[in-house]
C-alpha positions in Angstrom: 14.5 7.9 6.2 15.8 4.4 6.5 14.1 3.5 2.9 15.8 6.3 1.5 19.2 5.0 3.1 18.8 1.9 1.8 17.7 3.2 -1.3 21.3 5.2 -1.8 22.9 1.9 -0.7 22.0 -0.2 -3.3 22.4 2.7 -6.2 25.8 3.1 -5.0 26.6 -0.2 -4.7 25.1 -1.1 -8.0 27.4 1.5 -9.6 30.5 0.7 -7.6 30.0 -3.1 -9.1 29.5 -1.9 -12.7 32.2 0.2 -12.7 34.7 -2.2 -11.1 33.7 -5.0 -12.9 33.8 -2.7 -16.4 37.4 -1.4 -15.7 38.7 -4.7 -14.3 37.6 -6.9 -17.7 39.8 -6.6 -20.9 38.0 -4.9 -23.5 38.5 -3.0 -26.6 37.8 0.9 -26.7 34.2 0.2 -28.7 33.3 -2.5 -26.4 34.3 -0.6 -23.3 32.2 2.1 -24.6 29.1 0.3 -25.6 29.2 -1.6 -22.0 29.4 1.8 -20.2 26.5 2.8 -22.3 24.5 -0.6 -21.2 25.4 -0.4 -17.7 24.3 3.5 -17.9 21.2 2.6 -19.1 21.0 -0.2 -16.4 21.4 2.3 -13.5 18.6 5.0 -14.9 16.2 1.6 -16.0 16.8 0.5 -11.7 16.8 4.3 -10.3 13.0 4.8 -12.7 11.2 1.5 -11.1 12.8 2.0 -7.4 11.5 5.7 -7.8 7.8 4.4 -9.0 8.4 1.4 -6.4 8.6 4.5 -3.9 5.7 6.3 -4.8 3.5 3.4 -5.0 4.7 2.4 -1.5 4.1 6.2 -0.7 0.6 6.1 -1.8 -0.2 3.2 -0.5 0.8 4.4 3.3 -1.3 7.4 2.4 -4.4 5.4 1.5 -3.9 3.2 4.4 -3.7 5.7 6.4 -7.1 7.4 5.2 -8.8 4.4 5.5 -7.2 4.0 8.9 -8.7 7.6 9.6 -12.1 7.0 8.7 -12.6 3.9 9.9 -11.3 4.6 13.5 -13.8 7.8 13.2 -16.9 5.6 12.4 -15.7 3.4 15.1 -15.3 5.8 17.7 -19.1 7.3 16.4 -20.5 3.8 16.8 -19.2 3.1 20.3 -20.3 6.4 21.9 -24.2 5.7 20.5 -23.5 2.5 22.2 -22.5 3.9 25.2 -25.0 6.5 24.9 -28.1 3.8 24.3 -26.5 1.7 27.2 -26.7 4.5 29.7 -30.3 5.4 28.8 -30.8 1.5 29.0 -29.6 1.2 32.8 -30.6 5.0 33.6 -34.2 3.5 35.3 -32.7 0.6 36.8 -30.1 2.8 38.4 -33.1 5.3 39.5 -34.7 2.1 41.1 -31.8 0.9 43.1 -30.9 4.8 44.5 -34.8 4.7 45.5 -34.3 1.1 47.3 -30.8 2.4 48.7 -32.7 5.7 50.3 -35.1 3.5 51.4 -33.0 1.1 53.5 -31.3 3.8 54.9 -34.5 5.2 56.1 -35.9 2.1 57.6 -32.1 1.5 59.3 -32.5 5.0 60.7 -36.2 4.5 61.6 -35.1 1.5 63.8 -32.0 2.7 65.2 -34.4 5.3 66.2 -36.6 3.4 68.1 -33.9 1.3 69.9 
């Protein structure tokens, strides 16, 4: 929205500037004519590349924002086969330590037993 402000802002102004500097200079009725003409042709010439200025810059967030897409997808994919390879990784280490953990508790309970 704030492009499209700004956008109005300098059209406007553009024309405001033409127009007071055409009526403010002394000129004959031909050359008056023939510099509205110019200036006319000016304005459309600046409104035609700001508009394809605007749709470039339109595409351009649109293609970023694809890429954007996809790449945060593949991202996303890679880090939960990570995750998923990590905790098959540690899954026998952590069965190992829950045996030793059982363990201890069995041989502190054995011998609080026989106190």
């Amino acid at each position: 929205m704030k492009l499209k402000s700004l956008l109005y802002g300098v059209v406007a102004g553009g024309a405001i500037a033409s127009i007071t500097t055409l009526l403010l200079t002394p000129k004959s009725g031909k050359e008056l004519q023939n510099s509205l003409v110019n200036t006319a042709n000016t304005i459309k010439n600046n409104l035609n590349e700001t508009k394809e200025h605007t749709i470039s810059l339109k595409n351009q967030f649109s293609d970023t924002a694809k890429i954007s897409k996809e790449a945060i997808d593949t991202v996303s994919k890679d880090v939960k086969i990570s995750i998923d390879d990590w905790k098959q990784e540690v899954e026998p280490a952590l069965k190992q330590l829950q045996k030793e953990i059982d363990d201890l508790q069995e041989a502190l309970q054995g011998s609080g037993r026989s106190n």
